[in-house]
C-alpha positions as CSV (number, residue, x, y, z in Angstrom):
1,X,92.7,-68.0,16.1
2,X,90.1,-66.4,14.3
3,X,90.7,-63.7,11.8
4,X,89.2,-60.3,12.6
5,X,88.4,-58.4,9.6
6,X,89.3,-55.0,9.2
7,X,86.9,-52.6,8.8
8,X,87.6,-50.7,5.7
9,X,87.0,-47.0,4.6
10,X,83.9,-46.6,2.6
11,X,84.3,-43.9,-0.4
12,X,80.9,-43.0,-2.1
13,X,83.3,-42.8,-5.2
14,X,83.7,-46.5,-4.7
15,X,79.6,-47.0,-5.3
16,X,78.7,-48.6,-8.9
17,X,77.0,-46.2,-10.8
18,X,72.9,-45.9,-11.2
19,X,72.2,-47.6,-14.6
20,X,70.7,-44.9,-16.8
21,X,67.3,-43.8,-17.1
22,X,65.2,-45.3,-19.9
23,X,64.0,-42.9,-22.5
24,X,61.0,-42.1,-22.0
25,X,61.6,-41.6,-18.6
26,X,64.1,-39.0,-19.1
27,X,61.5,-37.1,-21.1
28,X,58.8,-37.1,-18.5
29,X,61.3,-36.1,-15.9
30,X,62.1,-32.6,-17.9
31,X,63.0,-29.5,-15.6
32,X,60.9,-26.4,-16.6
33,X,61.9,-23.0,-15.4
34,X,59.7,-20.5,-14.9
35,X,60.4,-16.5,-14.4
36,X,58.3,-14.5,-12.2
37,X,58.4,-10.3,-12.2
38,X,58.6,-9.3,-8.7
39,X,56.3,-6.6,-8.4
40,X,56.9,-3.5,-9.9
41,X,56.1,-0.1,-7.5
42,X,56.3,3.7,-9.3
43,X,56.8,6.2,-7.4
44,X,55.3,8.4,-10.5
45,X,52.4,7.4,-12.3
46,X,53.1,5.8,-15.7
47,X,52.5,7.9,-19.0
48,X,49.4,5.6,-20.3
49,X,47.7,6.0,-16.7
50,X,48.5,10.0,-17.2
51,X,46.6,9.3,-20.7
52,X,43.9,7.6,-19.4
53,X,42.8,10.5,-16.9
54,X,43.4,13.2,-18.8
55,X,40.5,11.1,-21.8
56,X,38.6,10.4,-18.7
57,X,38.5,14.1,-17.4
58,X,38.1,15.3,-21.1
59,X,35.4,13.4,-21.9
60,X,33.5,14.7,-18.5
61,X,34.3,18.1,-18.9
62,X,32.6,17.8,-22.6
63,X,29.4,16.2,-21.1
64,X,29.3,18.9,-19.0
65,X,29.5,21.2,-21.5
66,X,27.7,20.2,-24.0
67,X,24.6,19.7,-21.4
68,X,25.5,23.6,-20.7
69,X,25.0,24.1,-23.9
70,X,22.2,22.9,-24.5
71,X,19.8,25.2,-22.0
72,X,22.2,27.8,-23.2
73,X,20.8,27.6,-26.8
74,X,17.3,26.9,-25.9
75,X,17.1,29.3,-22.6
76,X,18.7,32.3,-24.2
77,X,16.6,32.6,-27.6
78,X,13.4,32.7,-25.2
79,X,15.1,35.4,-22.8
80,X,16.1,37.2,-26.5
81,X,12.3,36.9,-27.7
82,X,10.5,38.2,-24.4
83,X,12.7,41.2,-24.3
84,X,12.2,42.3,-27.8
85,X,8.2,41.6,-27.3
86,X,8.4,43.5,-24.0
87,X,10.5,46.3,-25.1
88,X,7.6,46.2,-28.3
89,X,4.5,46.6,-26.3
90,X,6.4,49.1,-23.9
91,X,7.3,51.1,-27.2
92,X,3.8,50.6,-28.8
93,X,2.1,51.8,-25.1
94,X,4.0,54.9,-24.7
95,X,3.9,56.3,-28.7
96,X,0.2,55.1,-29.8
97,X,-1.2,55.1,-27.0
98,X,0.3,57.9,-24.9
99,X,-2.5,59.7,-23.1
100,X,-2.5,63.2,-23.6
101,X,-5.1,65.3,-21.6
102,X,-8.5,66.6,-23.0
103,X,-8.8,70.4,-24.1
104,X,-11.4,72.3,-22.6
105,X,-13.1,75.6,-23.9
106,X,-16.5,77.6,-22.6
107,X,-19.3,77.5,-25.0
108,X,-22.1,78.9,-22.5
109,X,-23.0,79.7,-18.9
110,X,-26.5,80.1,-17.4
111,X,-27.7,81.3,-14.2
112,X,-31.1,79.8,-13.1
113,X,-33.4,80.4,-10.1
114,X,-31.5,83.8,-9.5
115,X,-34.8,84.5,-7.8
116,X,-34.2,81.7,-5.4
117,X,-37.9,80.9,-5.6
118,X,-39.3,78.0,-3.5
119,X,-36.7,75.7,-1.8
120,X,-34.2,75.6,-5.0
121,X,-31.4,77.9,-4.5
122,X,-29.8,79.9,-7.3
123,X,-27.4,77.8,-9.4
124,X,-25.3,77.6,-12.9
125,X,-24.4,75.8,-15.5
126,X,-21.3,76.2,-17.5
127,X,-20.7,74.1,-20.8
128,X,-17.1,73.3,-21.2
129,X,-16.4,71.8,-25.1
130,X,-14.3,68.9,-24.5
131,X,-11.8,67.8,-27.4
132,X,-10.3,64.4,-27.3
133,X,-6.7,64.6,-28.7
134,X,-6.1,60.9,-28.4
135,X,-7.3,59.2,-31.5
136,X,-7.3,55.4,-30.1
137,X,-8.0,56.2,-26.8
138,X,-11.6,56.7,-25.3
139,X,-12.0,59.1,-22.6
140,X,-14.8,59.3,-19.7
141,X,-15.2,62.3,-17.7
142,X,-16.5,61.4,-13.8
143,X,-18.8,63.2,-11.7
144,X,-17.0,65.5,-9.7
145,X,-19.0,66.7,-6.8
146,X,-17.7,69.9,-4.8
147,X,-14.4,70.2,-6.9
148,X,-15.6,73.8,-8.5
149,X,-16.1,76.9,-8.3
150,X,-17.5,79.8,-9.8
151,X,-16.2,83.4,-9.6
152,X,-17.2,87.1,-10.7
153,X,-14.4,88.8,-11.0
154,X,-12.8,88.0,-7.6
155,X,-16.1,87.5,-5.4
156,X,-17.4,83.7,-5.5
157,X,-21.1,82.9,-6.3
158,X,-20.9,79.1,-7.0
159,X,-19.6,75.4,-5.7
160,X,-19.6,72.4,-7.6
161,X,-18.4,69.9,-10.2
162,X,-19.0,67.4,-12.9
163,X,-23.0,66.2,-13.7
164,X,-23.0,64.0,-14.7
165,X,-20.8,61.4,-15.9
166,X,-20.0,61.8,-19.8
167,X,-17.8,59.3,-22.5
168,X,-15.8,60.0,-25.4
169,X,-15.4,57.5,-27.5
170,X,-12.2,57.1,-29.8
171,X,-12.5,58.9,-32.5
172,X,-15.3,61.3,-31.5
173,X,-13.8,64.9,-31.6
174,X,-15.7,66.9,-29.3
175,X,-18.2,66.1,-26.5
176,X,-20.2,68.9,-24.1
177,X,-19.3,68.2,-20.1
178,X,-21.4,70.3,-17.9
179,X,-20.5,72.0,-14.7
180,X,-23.1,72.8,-12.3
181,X,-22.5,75.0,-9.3
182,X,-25.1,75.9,-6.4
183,X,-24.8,80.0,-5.6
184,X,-26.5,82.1,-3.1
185,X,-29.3,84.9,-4.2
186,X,-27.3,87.9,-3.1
187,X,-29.3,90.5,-4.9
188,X,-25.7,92.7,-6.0
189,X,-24.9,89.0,-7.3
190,X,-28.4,89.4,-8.9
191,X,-28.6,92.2,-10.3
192,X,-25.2,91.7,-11.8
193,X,-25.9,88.8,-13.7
194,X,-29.4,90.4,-15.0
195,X,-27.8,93.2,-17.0
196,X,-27.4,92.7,-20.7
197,X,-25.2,95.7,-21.0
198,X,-22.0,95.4,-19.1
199,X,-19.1,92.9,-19.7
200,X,-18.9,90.5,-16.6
201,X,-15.4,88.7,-16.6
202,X,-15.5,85.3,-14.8
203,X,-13.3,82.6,-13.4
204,X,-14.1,78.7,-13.4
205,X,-11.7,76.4,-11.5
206,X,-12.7,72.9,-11.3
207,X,-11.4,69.5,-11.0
208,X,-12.3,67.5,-13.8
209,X,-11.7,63.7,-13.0
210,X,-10.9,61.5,-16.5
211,X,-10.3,58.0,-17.2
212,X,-8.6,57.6,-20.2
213,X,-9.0,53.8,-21.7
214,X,-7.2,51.8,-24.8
215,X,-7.2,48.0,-24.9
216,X,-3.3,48.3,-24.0
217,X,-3.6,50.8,-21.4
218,X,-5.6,52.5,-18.6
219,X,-5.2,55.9,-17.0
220,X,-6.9,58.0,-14.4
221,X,-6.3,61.3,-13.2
222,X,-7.6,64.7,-12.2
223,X,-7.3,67.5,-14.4
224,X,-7.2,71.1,-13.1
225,X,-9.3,73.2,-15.0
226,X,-8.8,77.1,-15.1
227,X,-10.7,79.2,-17.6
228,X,-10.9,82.9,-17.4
229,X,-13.6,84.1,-19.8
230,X,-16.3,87.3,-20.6
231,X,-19.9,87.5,-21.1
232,X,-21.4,90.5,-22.4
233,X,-25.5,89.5,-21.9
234,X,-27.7,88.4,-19.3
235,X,-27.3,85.1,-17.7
236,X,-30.7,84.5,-17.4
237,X,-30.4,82.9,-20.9
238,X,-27.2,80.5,-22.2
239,X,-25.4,83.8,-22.6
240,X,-22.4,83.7,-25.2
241,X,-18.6,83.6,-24.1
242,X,-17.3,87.1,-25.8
243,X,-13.3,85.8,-24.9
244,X,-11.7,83.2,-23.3
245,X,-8.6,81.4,-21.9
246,X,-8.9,77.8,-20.4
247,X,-5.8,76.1,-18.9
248,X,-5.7,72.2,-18.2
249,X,-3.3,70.6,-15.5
250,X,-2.7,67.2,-13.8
């Protein structure tokens, strides 16, 4: 008979064991290990991030500031300047060249054409002395027209104004404005003003329109102009004022 052989147990103990590696190929087969961080999640930032935006926001706020700055110091000097030149000429305007009002006295009347011969009626002319109290300021007195009139006592014998226009110059003290005002030949007017005897007391209100000039400032305005005065002689000739009282108004 033939003889079966037994299968037998097979133990991987029972395997010969791998002959060794050479050297070399030991070295090449080396087993590296390498670590890597898993990543890392803060709920708060770290402190060098905190650092980093408080330079960042530091260093824009300065920019900003310092470009402030900058118009601050060149802006404000010229706002500085302009308010001490305007506060200057303002000063200089209203203390140099303040304009104060002329002063007006009578130096003469005369009544002519009492007669009221041809087509001319009877009129007068008063002489008011004009002094100039502004000594850098030039003054120009307007025509007037109907701003005036003339009274004896309380009954009027005249109506008109300024002719014609006069300057004053600064510096000049005293200039003669005339006044002429058209009356009517009433002959108690007449006779009135003939005699050379009695004192005649007289009223002259009249509007007196003036432009006063400087090269830093110009002004016009109408002065009121009341004079209460006495003439002893005839008017027929420039008769002399024996008294008087003039008052000037704006």
């Amino acid at each position: 008979m033939e003889e079966r052989l037994q299968p037998s147990s097979y133990d991987p103990k029972d395997k010969p064991p791998h002959p060794p590696p050479p050297a070399n190929a030991a070295a090449s087969l080396a087993t590296y290990v390498v670590q890597i961080p898993r990543d890392q999640i803060y709920r708060v930032p770290p402190p060098e991030h905190a650092r980093i935006v408080e330079d960042h926001k530091r260093n824009s706020s300065s920019k900003k500031t310092g470009g402030r700055g900058t118009v601050c110091r060149i802006f404000i000097p010229i706002v500085v300047v302009s308010v001490i030149i305007t506060v200057a000429v303002y000063g200089l305007r209203y203390t140099m060249y303040d304009a104060k009002s002329p002063k007006f006295t009578v130096t003469g009347i005369q009544a002519k054409n009492l007669e009221g011969s041809g087509r001319r009626s009877p009129h007068y002319d008063v002489t008011l002395l004009a002094n100039n109290p502004n000594t850098r300021m030039s003054i120009s007195y307007l025509q007037g027209g109907k701003k005036g009139t003339l009274a004896l006592k309380n009954l009027e014998i005249g109506k008109g104004g300024i002719q014609p226009m006069v300057k004053q110059e600064s510096g000049t003290s005293a200039v003669d404005v005339h006044v002429v005002l058209s009356g009517n030949g009433a002959a108690d007017i007449k006779k009135r003003l003939k005699d050379g005897t009695s004192v005649k007391s007289m009223v002259l209100n009249v509007v007196v329109p003036v432009e006063i000039t400087s090269w830093v400032r110009n002004e016009r305005k109408d002065l009121n102009v009341t004079c209460e005065f006495k003439v002893r002689n005839s008017l027929t000739s420039k008769a002399k004022i024996a008294s008087q009282e003039c008052n000037t108004g704006s």
